[in-house]
C-alpha positions, -999 to +999 in steps of 0.1 A: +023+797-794+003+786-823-032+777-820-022+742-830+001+736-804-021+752-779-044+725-788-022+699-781-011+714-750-047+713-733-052+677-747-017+668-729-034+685-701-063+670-697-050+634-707-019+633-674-033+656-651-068+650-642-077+638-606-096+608-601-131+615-600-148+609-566-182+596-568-197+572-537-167+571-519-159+563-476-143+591-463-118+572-445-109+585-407-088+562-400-059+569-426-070+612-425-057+604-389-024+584-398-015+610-429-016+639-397+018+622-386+033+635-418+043+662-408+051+685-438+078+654-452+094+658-482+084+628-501+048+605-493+051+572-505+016+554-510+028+519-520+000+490-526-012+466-554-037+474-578-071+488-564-064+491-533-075+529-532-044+546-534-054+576-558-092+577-543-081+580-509-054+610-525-079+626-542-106+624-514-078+641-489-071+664-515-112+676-515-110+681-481-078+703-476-079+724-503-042+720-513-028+733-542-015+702-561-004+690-595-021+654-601+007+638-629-006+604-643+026+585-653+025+559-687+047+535-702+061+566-728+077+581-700+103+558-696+118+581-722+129+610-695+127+640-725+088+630-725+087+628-688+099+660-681+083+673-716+047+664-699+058+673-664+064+710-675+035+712-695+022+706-665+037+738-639+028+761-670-006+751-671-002+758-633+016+788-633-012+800-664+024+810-682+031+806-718+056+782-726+091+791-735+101+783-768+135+763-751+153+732-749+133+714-717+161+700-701+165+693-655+180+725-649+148+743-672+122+722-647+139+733-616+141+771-627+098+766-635+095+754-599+110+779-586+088+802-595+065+789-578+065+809-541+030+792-525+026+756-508+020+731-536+018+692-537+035+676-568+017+641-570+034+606-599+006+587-600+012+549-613+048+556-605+054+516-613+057+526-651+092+544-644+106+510-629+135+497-648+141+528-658+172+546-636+172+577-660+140+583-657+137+577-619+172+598-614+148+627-629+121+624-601+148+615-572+168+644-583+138+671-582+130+654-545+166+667-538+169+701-551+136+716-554+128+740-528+108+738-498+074+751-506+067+718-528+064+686-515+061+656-534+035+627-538+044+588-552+014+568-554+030+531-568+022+499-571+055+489-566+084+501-541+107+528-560+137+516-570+157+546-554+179+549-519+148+558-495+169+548-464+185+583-468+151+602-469+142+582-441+175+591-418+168+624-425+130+621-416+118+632-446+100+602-460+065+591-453+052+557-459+016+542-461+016+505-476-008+479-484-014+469-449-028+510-439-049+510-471-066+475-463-101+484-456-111+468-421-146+452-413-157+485-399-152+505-432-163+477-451-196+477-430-203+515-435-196+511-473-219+488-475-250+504-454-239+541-452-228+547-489-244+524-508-275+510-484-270+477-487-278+456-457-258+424-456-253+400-430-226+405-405-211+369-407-214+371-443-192+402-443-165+387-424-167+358-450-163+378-482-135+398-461-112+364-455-118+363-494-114+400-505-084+408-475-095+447-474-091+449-510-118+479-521-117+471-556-128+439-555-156+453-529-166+478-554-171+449-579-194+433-554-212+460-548-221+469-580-233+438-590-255+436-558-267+470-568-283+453-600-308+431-577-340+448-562-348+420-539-321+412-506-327+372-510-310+381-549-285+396-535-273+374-504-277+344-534-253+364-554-229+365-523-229+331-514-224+327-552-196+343-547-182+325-516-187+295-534-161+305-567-186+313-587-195+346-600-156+359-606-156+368-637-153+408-635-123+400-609-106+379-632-103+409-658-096+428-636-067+408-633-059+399-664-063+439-681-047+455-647-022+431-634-012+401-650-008+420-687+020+444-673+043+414-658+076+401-680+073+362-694+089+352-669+071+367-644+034+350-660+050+318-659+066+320-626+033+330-611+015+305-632+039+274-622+032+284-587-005+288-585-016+252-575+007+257-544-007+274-510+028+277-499+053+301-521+093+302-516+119+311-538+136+276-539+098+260-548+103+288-577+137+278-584+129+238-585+100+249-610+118+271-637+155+274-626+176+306-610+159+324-637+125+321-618+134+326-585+149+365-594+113+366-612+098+357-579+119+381-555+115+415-578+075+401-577+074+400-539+093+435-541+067+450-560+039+435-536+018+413-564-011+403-543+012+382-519+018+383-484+035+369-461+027+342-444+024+349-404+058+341-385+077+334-414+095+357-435+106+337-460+074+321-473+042+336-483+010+329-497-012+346-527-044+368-524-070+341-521-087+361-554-058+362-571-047+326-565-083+315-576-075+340-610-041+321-619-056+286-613-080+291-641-048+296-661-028+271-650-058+251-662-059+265-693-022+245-696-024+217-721-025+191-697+008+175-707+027+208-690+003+209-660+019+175-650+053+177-658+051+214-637+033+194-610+059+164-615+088+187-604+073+196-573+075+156-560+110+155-556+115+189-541+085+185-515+092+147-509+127+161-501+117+187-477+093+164-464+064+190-473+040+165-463+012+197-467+021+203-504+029+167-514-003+153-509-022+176-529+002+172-555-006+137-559-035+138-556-041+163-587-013+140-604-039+112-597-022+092-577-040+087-552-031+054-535+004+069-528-012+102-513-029+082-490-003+062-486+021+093-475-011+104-454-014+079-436+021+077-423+019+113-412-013+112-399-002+083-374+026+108-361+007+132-355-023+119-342-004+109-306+002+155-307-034+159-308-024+181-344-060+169-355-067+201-373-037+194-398-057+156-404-088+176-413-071+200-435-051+174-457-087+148-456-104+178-472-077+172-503-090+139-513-121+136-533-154+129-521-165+099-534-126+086-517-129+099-484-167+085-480-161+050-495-128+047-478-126+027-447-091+042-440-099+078-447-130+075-428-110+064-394-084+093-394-115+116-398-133+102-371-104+101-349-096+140-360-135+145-352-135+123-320-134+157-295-150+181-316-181+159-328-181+130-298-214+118-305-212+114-346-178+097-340-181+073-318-207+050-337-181+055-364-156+037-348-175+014-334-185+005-368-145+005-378-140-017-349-156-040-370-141-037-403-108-036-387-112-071-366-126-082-399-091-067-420-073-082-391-057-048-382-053-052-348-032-020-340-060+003-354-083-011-332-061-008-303-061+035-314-098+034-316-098+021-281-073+042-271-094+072-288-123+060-274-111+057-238-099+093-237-133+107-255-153+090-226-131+109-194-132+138-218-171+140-220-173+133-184-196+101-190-221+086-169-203+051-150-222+032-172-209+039-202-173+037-191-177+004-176-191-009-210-159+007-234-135-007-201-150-044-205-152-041-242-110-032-236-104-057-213-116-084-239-098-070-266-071-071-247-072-106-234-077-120-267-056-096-289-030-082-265+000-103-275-007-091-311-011-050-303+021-027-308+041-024-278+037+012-276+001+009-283-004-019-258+013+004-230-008+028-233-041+007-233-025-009-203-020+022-187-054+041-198-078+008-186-071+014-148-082+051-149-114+037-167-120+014-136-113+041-109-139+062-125-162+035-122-154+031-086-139+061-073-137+053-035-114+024-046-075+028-030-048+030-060-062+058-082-039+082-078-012+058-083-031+047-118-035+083-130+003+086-123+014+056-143-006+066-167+014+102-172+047+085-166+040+062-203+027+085-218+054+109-214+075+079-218+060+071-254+056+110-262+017+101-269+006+138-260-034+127-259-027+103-236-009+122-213-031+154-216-059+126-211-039+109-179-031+147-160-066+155-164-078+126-147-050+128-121-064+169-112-096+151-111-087+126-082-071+161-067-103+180-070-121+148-057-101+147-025-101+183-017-067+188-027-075+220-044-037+237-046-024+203-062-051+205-085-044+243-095-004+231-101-009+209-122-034+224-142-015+253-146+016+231-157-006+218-180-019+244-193+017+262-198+031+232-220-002+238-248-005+274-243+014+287-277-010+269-295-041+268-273-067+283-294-060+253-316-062+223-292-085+205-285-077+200-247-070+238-239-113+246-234-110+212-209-084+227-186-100+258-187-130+239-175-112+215-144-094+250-137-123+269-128-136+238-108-102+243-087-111+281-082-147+273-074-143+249-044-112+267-031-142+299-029-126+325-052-153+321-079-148+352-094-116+331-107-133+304-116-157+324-142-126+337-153-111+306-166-152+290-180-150+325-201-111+322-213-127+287-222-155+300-238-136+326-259-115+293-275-143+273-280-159+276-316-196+278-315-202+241-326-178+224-302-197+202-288-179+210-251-191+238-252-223+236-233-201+218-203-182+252-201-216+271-202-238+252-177-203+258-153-206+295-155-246+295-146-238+276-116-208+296-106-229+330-109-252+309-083-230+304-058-215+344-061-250+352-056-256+367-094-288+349-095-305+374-124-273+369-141-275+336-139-311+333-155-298+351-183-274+324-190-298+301-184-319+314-208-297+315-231-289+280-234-324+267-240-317+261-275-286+241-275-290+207-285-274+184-252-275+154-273-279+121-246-252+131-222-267+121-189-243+149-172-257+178-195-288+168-191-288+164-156-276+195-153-292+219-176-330+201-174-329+195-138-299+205-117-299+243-124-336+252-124-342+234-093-311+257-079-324+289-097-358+282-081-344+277-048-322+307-051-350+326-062-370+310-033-395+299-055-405+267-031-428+252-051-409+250-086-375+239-063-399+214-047-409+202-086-374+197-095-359+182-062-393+152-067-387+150-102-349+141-093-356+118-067-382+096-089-373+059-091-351+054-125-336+088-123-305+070-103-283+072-131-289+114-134-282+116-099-249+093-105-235+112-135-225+145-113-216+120-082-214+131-048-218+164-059-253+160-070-267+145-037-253+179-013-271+200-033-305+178-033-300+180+006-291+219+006-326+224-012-343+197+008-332+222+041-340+255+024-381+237+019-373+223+054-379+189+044-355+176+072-370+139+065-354+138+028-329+158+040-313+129+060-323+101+041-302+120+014-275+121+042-276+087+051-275+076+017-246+092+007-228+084+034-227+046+031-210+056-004-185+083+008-156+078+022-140+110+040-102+096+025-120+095-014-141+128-008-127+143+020-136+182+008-175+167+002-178+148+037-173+185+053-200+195+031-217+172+046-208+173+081-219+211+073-254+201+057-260+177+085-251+206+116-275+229+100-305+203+097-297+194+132-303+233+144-331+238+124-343+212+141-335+213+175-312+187+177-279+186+190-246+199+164-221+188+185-212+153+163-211+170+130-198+203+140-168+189+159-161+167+125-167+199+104-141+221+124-117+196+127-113+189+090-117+228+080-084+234+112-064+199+094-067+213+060-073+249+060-108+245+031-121+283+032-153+272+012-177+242+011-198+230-016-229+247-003-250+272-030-264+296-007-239+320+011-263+329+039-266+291+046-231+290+044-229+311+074-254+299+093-232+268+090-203+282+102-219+306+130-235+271+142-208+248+144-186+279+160-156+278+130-138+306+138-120+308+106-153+325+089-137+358+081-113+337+059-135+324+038-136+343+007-176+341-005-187+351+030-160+383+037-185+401+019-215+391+030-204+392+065-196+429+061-228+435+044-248+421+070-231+439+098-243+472+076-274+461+070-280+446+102-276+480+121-306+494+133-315+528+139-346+545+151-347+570+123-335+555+087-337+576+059-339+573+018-324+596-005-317+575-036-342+577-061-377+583-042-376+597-008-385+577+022-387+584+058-391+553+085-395+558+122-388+527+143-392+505+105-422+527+101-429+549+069-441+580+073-472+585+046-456+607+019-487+631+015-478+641+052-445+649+039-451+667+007-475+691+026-453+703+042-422+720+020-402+743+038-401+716+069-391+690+041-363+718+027-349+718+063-349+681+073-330+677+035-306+703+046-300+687+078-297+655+061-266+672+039-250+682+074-260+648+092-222+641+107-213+679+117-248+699+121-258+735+109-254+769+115-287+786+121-274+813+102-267+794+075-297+783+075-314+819+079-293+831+047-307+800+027-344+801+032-351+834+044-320+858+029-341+889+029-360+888+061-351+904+099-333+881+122-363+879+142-384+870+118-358+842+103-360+830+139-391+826+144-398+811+109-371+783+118-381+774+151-419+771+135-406+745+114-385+730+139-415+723+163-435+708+133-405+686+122-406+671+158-445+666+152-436+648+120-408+627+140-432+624+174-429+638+205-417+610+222-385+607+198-356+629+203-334+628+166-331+667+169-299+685+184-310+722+192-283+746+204-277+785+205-264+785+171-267+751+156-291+725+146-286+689+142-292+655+145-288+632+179-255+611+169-261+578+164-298+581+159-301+589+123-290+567+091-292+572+055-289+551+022-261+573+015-240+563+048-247+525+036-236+533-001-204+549+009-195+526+035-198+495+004-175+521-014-152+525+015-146+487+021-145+480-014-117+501-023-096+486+007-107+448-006-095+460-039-066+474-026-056+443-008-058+424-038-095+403-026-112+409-063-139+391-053-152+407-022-146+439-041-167+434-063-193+421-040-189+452-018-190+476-051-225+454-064-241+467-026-231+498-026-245+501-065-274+481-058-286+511-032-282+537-056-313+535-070-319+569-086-299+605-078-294+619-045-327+638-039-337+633-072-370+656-070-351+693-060-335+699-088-334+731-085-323+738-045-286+753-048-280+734-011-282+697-026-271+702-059-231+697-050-241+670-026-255+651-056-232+657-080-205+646-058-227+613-050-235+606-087-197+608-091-186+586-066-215+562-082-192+568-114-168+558-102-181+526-085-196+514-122-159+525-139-141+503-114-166+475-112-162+472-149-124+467-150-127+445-123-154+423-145-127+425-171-102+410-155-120+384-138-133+375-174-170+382-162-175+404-197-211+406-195-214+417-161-186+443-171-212+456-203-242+458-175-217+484-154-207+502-183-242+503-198-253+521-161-227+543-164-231+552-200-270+561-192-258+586-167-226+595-185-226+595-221-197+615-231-168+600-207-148+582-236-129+559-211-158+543-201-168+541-237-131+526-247-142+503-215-174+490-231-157+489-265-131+463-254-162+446-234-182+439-263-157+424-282-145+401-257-179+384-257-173+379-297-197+410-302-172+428-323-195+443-352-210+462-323-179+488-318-186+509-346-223+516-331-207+521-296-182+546-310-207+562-333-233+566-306-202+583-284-193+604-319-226+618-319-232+629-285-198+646-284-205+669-314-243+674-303-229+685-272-194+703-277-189+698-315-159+679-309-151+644-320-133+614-301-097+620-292-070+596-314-069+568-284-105+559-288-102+562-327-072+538-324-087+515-300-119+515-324-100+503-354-077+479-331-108+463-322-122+463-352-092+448-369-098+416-346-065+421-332-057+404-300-074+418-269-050+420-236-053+429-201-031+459-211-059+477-231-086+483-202-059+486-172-043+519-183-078+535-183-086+556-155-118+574-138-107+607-134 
């Protein structure tokens, strides 16, 4: 070859076969993991628009398995196949390190140079896409998959899909895919190429911002990050960001665009993507309707080839643009003369007025200017939808309008108040109040009735105080008797049937209200006004709940809850039955249910819903009654900072209600006493009245607990002129309950209220009553004699608990944590203990063989293995007689026979006979399906583990398998506590487990998975990577391994946000 050409050979070389340079780059597990299922294929197919890290990712495998590869870069002169095959076998000589052959390169030539090659080797088209439309030059690379031998195995990286028969490659298994979706980076990667590769420390809701603008797409994060890399300071950079959020700073995206993308499309395929740029919705008829038949083939072979679209979710036929990309071709449909921006714009009318694509329309006129008749279309669609509660679609299509129109006009402003009305109660309602009076001005009577009607269903909503309702029920009633023959028969009805619920909240004990909350449903069902009717059931389970019908309640609730339930985390009532529902769980006594349904609320409730707080302050007060009182603290604690606005119920309950209970929980009588005063001050009536009846039982619970007896019946007394037991028949046992304890304490007779009590729990079969503290709860019931205790589902465990704890023995012993012996309730001095070594190895040996005793020679082989018998003996029985000294002469706990040793039965108890006895009952309470008392059971039996088994001899052979097996069994406790948290939707209390058992188990990655799925639930999703990095490292420190491929999967599952299901923690086991 002559040096000239051999020149030209090297340049060839270097110019289509050079690997992309790696430089700052994530390693990415995740996809190392998924290219493992490959599996030796013939053909990989990496298919995904422009940088979206499809050749880095290549190359970075590549670095790390040391394959033998050829890296081909495809161009635009390849389309001609001699060139492609003329650069392709410059390519396997430069490989092969042969000269080239002075012959005709033809297929057959290629094939024979491959052949020659005998090891492994990867043969890698990069930019593939420049081959498309091409068939002869694709036929080339289809027909070397086909017939070249085994040892090479190809590589297409593309940013479109090859136009070649890959069905038969994947029949035969030998195709592997990885698309746009697998090459997406998720919020995990994104986060450790932000702080591990490149340092930069950004904020974690700021990162899930720019990722619902960026979609996973590295490129554009590499953009970012460069930039950011330019400012020293953080506050420049998170300026630049929100710059950025805010559609400014785009301009290196935008050429990105314009040099990468948009320069290598047809005419036709600019225009088509041009034309449908102002749209958020993309089909191939809204192509069609904009630029003929012509366009919509433009538009399929562009969804083919994956152009920064997607799919929109649940609909295969429609599809949206990359929010980046989208932004890109706007700034050139505005670069339109503005003559052919309209008339594109005008076509659309007819084609969305047509399909009555009310969400396109409106914009459309609006950026025609036309704005009257986008309002006008508006407000007809809002006024059909606004009876489905669809308030998020009013918000989204308000938005449209300009500023200056939706703040100066009195139309737009009451559709956004009545789409704001549940999410922003407070803000909204002197907003239409205000409209009430521009409308009786305009004369629009029928928009006054809505407000009304809005206003009506915010109030029972918000649970407000009496007096409130009974002002917005008068203020009805008036408009009604002047204006009713004027309102909208549909309307009309409805008022008509909402104004009597108003009046039985008002007065509850009054006869008919069950009735009213019926009629109610029945119109509104009737008129298909789903508000209403949502707003009519509610109050209906209310009346339920009132009564003490707890399993009518829980039916319809449920029923209600199964008609919104496809589109719950949307509505605005779905947070509210999750509320009433845990109310049902809680006075029927399963309140591990009832925290259940406050969290499932809490999880569909954005931070600044302003119902929120109701669902919060439920939970603190549920963890009361189940005894959680730390847990509830926390809560409480939590909560301090939320603003409560002037609800009387909030505040009633958060400022007064629940730290006078945590006091008296905590029995902390002087700050309960504070609170129950503070309460009870003249001019706090209407606190008291805002949580009525409810709020008097437990201001006589407390007054009993600081044995005020006197305000205790007053309280009593009070109430009861107001209660009827046919209104509030669940709350007069409550009271008949509170009233039989006050009476014992005080040495008065029970018989009245206890006969009352008993007869009402035997009639209607209540297994709980609205009383906070479960040992008063069972003082109740021991007193009035209800022998249907051991059904009721908050005392089950306590009862069993008790009868543990209330054994007595007259020698107890500790072994958890710090050693402790007690004689008769006496400890004996640990100095007099300690002395004293060899006795204290025996009585911890004995303690091992508690239930069966021990062989002296056992004992003989353990202490004294190389002394005489005799000697062994005598050594024993020295230690024996001093033991007894230690125990007193005058108690007999030791057992002394020819051969064995042990403890008196029934004389000796240890922490450890307690903590597996809580584990023993549990597992059968879980077995039988009692969750709750499970979990109380497990909480004892953890709760006396307060350190290892004999934590101090670490190094005594005997009591080292008696430990481990203990700390296993306390593993196992934790592992099952936490699933059970899980599915009772008590997440946090399922992260304390699973924090206990990490500390004494690290390296167990179920447990890990466990805490994993934990976090997220309580919206703490950033934290996963840190869990599974913390679990990463101790596994290599300890055994150089890494995580196994479930926890890696359930890592990036998480991470992904992807929905989290009971499925995902049930399958894990303690093994």
């Amino acid at each position: 070859m002559s040096e000239q050409n051999s020149t030209a050979s090297r340049q060839v070389f270097h110019r289509n076969f050079r690997k992309p340079y790696l430089h700052n780059i994530l390693s990415r597990t995740r996809l190392h993991n998924l290219f493992k299922k490959r599996d030796n294929r013939k053909l990989t197919l990496i298919h995904a628009k422009a940088g979206q890290g499809k050749s880095i990712f290549l190359s970075d495998y590549l670095d790390l398995h040391h394959e033998q590869y050829l890296w081909m870069r495809i161009d635009t002169s390849m389309k001609d196949p001699r060139k492609l095959l003329t650069v392709l076998n410059e390519g396997i000589n430069c490989l092969d390190k042969l000269e080239r052959e002075n012959t005709e390169i033809t297929f057959d030539t290629t094939i024979s140079l491959l052949n020659r090659i005998s090891e492994p080797l990867l043969l890698i088209f990069d930019d593939y896409q420049y081959l498309a439309g091409n068939p002869e030059s694709e036929k080339i690379i289809t027909d070397l998959i086909e017939y070249t031998p085994s040892p090479i195995r190809f590589f297409i990286l593309s940013r479109t899909i090859p136009d070649f028969p890959l069905s038969k490659l994947r029949s035969k298994r030998e195709l592997f895919e990885i698309g746009g979706a697998d090459l997406k980076f998720n919020l995990e990667e994104i986060t450790a190429l932000f702080e591990k590769v490149f340092q930069l420390s950004i904020e974690k809701t700021m990162l899930e911002t720019l990722d619902a603008i960026l979609q996973g797409w590295i490129t554009g994060y590499i953009f970012l990050i460069e930039k950011l890399s330019c400012f020293i300071s953080e506050e420049e950079q998170q300026q630049y960001i929100q710059s950025f959020i805010n559609k400014g700073q785009r301009q290196e995206f935008f050429e990105f665009f314009s040099s990468e993308v948009f320069n290598y499309f047809t005419s036709c395929e600019k225009n088509v993507l041009i034309a449908l740029s102002p749209f958020n919705t993309i089909t191939n008829e809204l192509a069609i309707c904009l630029g003929g038949k012509e366009s919509g083939k433009c538009l399929d072979k562009l969804i083919h080839d994956t152009t920064f679209m997607s799919k929109d979710a649940g609909d295969s036929l429609q599809y949206h643009f990359h929010p980046l990309f989208a932004d890109y071709l706007k700034t050139l449909f505005n670069e339109l003369e503005e003559e052919e921006q309209v008339a594109l714009l005008r076509k659309t009318v007819p084609f969305f007025e047509k399909s009555k694509d009310v969400q396109n329309l409106i914009p459309v006129l609006i950026k025609l200017g036309e704005i009257d008749q986008a309002k006008k279309i508006f407000v007809s669609y809002a006024e059909k939808i606004l009876d489905l509660t669809q308030h998020n679609k009013i918000r989204g299509l308000l938005k449209l309008f300009p500023l200056k129109v939706r703040t100066e006009d009195p139309l737009l402003g009451y559709y956004s108040a009545l789409a704001l009305n549940l999410e922003k109660p407070f803000t909204t309602r002197a907003q239409l109040f205000q409209l009430l009076g521009h409308f009786k001005e305009t004369g629009d009577i029928d928009r006054q009735a809505r407000i009304y009607i809005t206003l009506l269903a915010n109030f029972f909503f918000y649970q407000e105080s009496k007096e409130n309702v009974k002002e917005i029920v008068r203020r009805v009633s008036n408009f009604l008797d002047a204006k009713g023959e004027d309102v909208s028969p549909d309307k009309k009805e409805i008022l008509l049937a909402l104004l009597p619920l108003g009046k039985d909240w008002i007065d509850s004990n009054k006869d008919g209200s069950f009735e009213n909350a019926m009629r109610a449903e029945e119109t509104s069902f009737k008129l298909n006004n789903e508000e209403a009717f949502l707003c009519s059931r509610l109050v209906l389970a209310r009346n339920y709940l009132q009564c003490g019908e707890f399993s009518s309640a829980q039916k319809l609730l449920n029923q209600t809850w199964n008609m919104i339930d496809d589109k719950h985390l949307f509505h605005p009532y779905a947070a509210l039955l999750k509320f009433y529902l845990g109310d049902a769980e809680f006075y029927s006594g399963d309140i591990h249910k009832a925290i259940q349904h406050v969290q499932e609320g809490l999880n569909i409730s954005s931070p600044d819903f302003a119902f929120r707080p109701y669902l919060e302050l439920n939970l603190i007060l549920y963890n009361l009654y189940l005894n959680n009182i730390d847990q509830a603290e926390k809560l409480f604690e939590s909560t301090r900072d939320t603003h409560l606005g002037e609800n009387l119920y909030l505040n009633y309950y958060r400022v007064y209600l629940l730290q006078m209970l945590i006091a008296y929980r905590n029995q902390n009588w002087r700050r309960a006493e504070y609170y129950l005063n503070r309460l009870l001050e003249e001019g706090n009536e209407s606190l008291l009245l805002a949580d009525y009846p409810y709020s008097y039982t437990a201001l006589i619970e407390v007054s009993i607990g600081l044995k005020n007896y006197e305000t205790a019946r007053s309280l009593l007394s009070t109430v009861r002129e107001d209660v009827s037991e046919k209104h509030y028949l669940y709350t007069s046992a409550t009271l008949f309950a509170l009233e039989c304890i006050c009476n014992f304490r005080e040495n008065k007779s029970t018989t009245v209220p206890a006969k009352e009590l008993k007869k009402i729990i035997k009639e209607y079969g209540y297994r709980n009553l609205d009383i906070c503290n479960p040992q008063m709860l069972e003082e109740v019931c021991k007193t009035a004699g209800i022998k249907e205790t051991s059904d009721f589902t908050r005392l089950k465990s306590v009862n069993l608990a008790a009868k543990l704890k209330n054994n007595t023995y007259s020698l107890d012993i500790h072994t958890f944590g710090s050693f402790g012996l007690f004689i008769h309730g006496n400890e004996i001095p640990s100095d007099k203990l300690l002395s004293q070594k060899r006795v204290m190895d025996l009585l911890k040996l004995l303690i091992i063989y508690r239930k069966t005793g021990i062989h002296k020679d056992t004992i003989y082989e353990t202490f004294w293995p190389k002394y005489s018998y005799k000697s062994a003996r005598d050594n024993l029985n020295t230690i024996i007689y001093r033991l007894r000294n230690i125990f007193g002469k005058e108690n007999t706990f030791l057992s002394t026979e020819v051969s064995t040793i042990g403890f008196v039965p029934d004389t000796v108890h240890t922490d450890v006979d307690s903590f597996l006895s809580f584990n023993d009952l549990g597992e059968k309470a879980a077995l039988a399906g009692e969750t709750g008392n499970a979990i109380e059971l497990f909480k004892e039996a953890i709760a006396l583990y307060k350190g290892d088994f004999l934590e101090g001899d670490l190094y005594s052979d005997f009591i080292r398998d008696e430990r481990e097996s203990l700390k296993r069994t306390y593993l196992g406790i934790l592992f099952t506590l936490s699933k059970l948290f899980l599915s009772t939707g008590d997440f946090l209390q399922a992260i304390d487990s699973l924090k206990k058992f990490n500390n004494k188990e690290p390296l167990y990655e179920p447990a890990t998975r466990l805490y994993m799925i934990a976090s997220s639930l309580i919206g703490s999703r950033s934290s996963v990577p840190r869990i599974f990095e913390e679990l990463n490292h101790n596994l290599r420190t300890s055994y150089d391994i890494s995580p196994d491929s479930r926890t890696v999967s359930l890592k990036n599952y998480l991470t992904e946000g992807k929905e989290i299901t009971a499925a995902l923690w049930e399958e894990e086991t303690f093994i």
